[in-house]
C-alpha positions in Angstrom: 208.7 68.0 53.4 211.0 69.4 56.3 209.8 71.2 59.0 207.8 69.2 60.3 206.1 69.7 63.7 206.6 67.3 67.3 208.7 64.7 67.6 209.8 62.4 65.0 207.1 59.5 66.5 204.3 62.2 66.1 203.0 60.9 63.3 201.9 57.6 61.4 205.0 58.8 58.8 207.5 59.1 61.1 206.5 56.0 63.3 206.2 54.0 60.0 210.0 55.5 58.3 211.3 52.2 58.6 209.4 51.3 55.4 211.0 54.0 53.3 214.1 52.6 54.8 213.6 49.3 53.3 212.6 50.8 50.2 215.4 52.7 49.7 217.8 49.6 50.5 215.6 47.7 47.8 215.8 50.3 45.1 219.5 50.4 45.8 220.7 47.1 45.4 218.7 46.4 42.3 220.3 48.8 41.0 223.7 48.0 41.7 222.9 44.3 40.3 221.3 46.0 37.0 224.6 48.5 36.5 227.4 45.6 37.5 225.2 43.8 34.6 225.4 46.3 32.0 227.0 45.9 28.6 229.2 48.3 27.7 231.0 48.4 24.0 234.8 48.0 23.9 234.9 46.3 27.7 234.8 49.9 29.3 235.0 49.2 33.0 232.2 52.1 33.4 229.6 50.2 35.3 232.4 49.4 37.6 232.9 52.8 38.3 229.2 53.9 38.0 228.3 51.0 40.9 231.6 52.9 42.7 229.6 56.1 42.5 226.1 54.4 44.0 228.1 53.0 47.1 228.6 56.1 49.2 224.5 56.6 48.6 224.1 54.6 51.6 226.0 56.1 54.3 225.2 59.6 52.9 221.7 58.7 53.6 222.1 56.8 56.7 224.4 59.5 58.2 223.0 62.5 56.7 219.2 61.8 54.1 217.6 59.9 57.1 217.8 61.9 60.0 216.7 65.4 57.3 213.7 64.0 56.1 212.6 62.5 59.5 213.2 66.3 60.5 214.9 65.4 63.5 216.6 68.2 63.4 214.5 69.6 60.5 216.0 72.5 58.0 215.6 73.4 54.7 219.9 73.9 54.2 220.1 70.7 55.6 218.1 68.8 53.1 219.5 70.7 50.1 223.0 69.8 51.1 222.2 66.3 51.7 220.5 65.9 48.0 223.2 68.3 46.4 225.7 65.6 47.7 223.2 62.9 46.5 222.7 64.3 42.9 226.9 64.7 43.1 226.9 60.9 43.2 224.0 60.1 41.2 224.6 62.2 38.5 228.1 60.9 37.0 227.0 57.3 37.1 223.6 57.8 35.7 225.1 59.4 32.4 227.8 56.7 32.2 225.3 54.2 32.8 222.0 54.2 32.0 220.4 51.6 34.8 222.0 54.0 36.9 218.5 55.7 36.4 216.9 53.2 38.4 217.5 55.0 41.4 215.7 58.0 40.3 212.4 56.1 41.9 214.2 56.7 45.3 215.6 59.8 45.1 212.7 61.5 43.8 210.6 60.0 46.6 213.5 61.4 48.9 213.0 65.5 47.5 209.5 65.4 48.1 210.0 64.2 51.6 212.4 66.3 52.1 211.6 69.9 50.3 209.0 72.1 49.5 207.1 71.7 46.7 208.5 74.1 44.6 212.2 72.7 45.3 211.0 69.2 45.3 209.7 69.9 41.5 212.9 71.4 40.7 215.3 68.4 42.1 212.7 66.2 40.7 213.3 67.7 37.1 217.2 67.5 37.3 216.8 64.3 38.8 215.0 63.1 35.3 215.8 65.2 32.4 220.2 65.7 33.6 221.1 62.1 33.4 219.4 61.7 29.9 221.1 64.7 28.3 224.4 64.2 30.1 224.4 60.8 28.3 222.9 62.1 25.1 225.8 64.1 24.9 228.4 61.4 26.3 228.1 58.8 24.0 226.2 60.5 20.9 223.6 57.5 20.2 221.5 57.3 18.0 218.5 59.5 16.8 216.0 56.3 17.6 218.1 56.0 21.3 217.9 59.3 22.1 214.0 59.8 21.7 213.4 56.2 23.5 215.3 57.4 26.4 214.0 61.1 26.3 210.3 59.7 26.1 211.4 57.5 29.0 212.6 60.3 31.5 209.4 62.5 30.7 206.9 59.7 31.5 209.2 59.3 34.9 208.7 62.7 35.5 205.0 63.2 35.1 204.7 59.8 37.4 207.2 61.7 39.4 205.2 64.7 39.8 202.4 63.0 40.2 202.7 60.6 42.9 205.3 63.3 44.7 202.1 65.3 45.3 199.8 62.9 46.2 202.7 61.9 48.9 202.7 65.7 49.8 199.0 65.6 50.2 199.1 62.2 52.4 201.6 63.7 54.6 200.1 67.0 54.8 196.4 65.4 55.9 198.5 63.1 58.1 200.2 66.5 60.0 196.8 68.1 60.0 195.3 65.1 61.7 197.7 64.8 64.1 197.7 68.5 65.1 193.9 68.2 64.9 193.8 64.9 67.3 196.0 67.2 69.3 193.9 70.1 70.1 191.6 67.3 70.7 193.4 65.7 74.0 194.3 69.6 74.7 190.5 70.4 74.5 189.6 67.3 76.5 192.4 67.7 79.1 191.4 71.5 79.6 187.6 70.1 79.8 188.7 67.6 82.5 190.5 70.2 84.0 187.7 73.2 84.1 185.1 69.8 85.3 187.1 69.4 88.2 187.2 72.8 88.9 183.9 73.5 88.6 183.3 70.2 90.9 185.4 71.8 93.8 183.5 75.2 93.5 179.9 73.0 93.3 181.7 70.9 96.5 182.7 74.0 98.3 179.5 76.0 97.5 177.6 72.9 99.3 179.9 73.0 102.1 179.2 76.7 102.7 175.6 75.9 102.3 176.1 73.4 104.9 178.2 74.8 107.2 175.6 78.1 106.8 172.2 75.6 107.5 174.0 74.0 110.2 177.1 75.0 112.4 176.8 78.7 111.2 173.1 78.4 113.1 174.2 76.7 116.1 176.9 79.3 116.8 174.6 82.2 116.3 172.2 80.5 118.9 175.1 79.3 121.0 175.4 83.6 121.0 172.3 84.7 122.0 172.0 82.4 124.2 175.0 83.5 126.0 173.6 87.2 126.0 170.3 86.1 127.7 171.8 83.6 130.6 174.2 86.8 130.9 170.9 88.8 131.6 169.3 86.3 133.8 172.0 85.1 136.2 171.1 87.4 138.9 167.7 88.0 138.0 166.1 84.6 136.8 168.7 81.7 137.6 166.5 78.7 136.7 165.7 80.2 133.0 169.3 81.2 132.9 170.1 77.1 133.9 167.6 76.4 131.1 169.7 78.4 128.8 172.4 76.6 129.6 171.2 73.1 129.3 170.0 74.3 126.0 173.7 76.3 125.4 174.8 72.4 126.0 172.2 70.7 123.5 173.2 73.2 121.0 177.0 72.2 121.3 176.9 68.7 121.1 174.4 69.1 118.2 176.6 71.6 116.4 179.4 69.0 117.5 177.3 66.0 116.0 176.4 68.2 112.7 180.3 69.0 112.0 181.4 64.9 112.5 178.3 64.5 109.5 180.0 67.2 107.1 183.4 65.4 107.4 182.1 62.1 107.1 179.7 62.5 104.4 176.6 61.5 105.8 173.1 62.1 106.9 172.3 65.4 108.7 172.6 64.0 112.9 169.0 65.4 112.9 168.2 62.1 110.6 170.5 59.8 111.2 168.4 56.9 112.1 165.1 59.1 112.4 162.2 59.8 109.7 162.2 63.4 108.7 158.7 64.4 111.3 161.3 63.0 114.0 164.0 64.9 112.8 161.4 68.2 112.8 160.5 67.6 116.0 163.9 67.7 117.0 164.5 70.7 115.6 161.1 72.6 116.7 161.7 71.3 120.0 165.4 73.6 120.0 163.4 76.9 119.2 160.4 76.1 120.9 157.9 75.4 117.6 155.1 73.3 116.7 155.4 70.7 114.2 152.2 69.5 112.3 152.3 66.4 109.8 149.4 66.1 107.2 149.3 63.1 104.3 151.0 59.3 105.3 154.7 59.3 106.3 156.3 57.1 104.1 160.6 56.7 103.5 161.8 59.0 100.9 165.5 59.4 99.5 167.7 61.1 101.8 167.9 64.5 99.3 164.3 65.6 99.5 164.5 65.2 103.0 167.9 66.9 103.5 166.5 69.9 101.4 163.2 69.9 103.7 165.3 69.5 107.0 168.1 72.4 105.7 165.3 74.8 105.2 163.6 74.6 108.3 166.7 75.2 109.7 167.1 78.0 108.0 163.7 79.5 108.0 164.0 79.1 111.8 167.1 80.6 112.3 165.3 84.2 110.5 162.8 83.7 112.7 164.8 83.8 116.2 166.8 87.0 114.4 164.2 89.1 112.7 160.8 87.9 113.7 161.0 89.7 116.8 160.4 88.4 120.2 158.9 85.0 121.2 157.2 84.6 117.9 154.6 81.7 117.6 156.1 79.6 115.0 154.6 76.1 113.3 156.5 73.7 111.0 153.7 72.2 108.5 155.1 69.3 107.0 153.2 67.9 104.2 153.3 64.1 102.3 151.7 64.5 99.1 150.9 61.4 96.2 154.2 62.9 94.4 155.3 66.5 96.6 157.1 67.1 99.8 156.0 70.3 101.1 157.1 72.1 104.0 155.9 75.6 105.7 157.1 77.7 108.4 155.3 80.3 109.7 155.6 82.8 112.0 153.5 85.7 113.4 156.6 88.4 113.8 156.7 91.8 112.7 157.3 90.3 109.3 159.6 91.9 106.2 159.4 93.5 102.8 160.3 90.1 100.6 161.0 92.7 97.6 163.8 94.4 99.2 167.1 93.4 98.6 169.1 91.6 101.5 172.7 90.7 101.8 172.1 87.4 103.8 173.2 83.9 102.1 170.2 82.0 104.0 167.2 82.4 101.4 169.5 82.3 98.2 171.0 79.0 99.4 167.6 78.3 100.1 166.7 78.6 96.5 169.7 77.2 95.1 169.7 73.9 97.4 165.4 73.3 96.3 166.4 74.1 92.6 169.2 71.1 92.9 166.4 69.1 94.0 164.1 70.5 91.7 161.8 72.0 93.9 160.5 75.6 94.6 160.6 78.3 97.5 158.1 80.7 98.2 158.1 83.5 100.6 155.3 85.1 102.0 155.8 88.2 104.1 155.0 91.8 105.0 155.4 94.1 107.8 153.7 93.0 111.1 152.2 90.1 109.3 154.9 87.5 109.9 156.3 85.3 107.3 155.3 81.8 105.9 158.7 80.4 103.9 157.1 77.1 102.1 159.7 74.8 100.4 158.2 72.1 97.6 160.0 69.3 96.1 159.1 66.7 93.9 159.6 62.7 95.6 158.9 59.4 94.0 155.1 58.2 94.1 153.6 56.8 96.4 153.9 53.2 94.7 157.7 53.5 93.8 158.2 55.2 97.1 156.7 52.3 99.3 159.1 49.6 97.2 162.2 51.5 97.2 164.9 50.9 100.5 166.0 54.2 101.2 167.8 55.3 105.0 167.0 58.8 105.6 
């Protein structure tokens, strides 16, 4: 068949054409031997000129048969001028001499590699029946002759036709697998592709989550507490040096947090403390009370990450919205298989159904859902707000064998 798609060493046909090669070569020379054998009455020298005819089959094909039917470059024109030229050769020797035929098995093999099917059954017919009648009408043998021979070329036709398209078939289930097998590395390439794109937006989603729970926090504090020392340096100066010892706590821990992002590791609120330390740390920055209930016990670093990151965040609303110099308590609770952690505050409180454009409470969600855990939001106006985060951790059991650094 021509026209085939991709490069010649697309396929298992074109990577294996070195066999048709050596089949052609095989059916050529034994034919040659059984023509240069023939007897021919009177000492005719015809199958000296018959095996002159079957010489210039090999470059033909080697120059011109080869490179068609391994469709490199494919075309239809091409391939009929190439088995026109063939059947120019073929033809003449075959009606002198009748082992001439032999090379039908190659030809025909060549038509349906080379042609459609409908053109590859023509060829395949001249190919057969021409060299029988040609020679019928040659020589004029016998009635008994003529039928043996006529018999002879049908059978080699039906076989012809038969195994042609089975050939056809094999090739074209080869060219569907390939094609198929190639949407397949396409499919899996654009799935690698679309994977690591969707890990870069998961990456830089926790990055702005991060940067949000952390330096974004530490900025906005690093703000106010610029307005108030502005306030209080003629009015109060020892709150306003408060401030600033605080304005400097608040740098090197924003400082500390951005060296953890880039490096990949613990929050610097728990590197090398348990998460109650960590809290305290962190209550201790916006002046808040920290209770622990249950046994403290090691956990793995993301439950305590997720517990740390909403404090964080649930303190930060408070300083903005709660109003005031709020009273505010961090409950921090170790259950058999929960990690539970409230903030409340006594503030003038919010309408939790209204909608808001802040990132703080979605990434909230999003970073306990990771983990899955839960967030709950109690609130109303002049009632305060209680933001309670709960997260599934190992029991107790597996918990107190494990090796985990916070």
């Amino acid at each position: 068949m021509s026209g085939r798609a991709g490069a010649p060493d697309a396929y298992t046909w074109d990577r294996s054409f070195r066999l048709w090669d050596s089949y052609f070569a095989v059916v050529w020379v034994a034919t040659l031997v059984f023509v240069l054998g023939a007897d021919c009455p009177g000492g005719q020298p015809w199958p000296v000129v018959a095996a002159a005819l079957l010489v210039p089959l090999v470059p033909w094909y080697v120059l011109v048969g080869r490179p068609v039917m391994r469709g490199d470059p494919a075309g239809e024109r091409r391939a009929v001028r190439y088995l026109a030229g063939a059947l120019l050769l073929f033809l003449p020797a075959a009606v002198l001499v009748g082992e001439s035929r032999l090379i039908t098995f190659a030809l025909v093999a060549q038509c349906f590699m080379a042609l459609r099917m409908r053109l590859a059954l023509a060829a395949v017919t001249v190919i057969n029946v021409a060299p029988v009648a040609g020679w019928a009408l040659l020589w004029w043998p016998g009635g008994r002759d003529v039928f043996s021979n006529a018999l002879s070329s049908l059978v080699t036709l039906v076989f012809s036709v038969a195994v042609g398209s089975w050939v056809i078939r094999i090739i074209e289930q080869s060219q569907e697998r390939a094609e198929l097998i190639a949407e397949l590395d396409a499919s899996r390439h654009e799935l690698s592709r679309l994977s690591a794109a969707h890990g870069a937006l998961a990456e830089r989603e926790r990055l702005a989550r991060e940067i949000h729970d952390t330096l974004t926090q530490g900025f906005t504090s690093l703000l106010m507490l610029t307005q108030a020392v502005e306030t209080e340096m003629d009015d109060d100066p020892p709150q306003a040096r408060r401030h600033l010892a605080l304005m400097a706590r608040t740098a090197r821990q924003n400082l500390a947090e951005a060296r953890a992002l880039v490096a990949g590791g613990a929050p610097a609120d728990l590197d090398g403390a348990s998460l109650p330390d960590a809290l305290r740390r962190l209550a201790a920055r916006h002046d808040a009370a920290v209770e622990v209930t249950g046994p403290v016990r090691a956990l793995p670093a993301g439950p305590e990450v997720v517990i740390l990151r909403a404090c964080q965040e649930a303190l930060a609303n408070c300083r903005k919205h709660a109003g005031s110099s709020p009273a505010v308590t961090i409950a921090l609770g170790y259950g058999d298989e929960t990690l539970t952690v409230s903030v409340r505050d006594d503030g003038r409180g919010f309408d939790p159904a209204a909608p808001t454009d802040g990132y703080g409470l979605a990434g909230l969600r999003a970073r306990a859902a990771e983990a899955g855990g839960t967030v709950r939001v109690t609130s109303a106006p002049g009632r305060g707000t209680a933001v309670t985060v709960r997260l599934p951790v190992p029991p107790v059991a597996a918990a107190g064998s494990a090796s985990c650094t916070p």
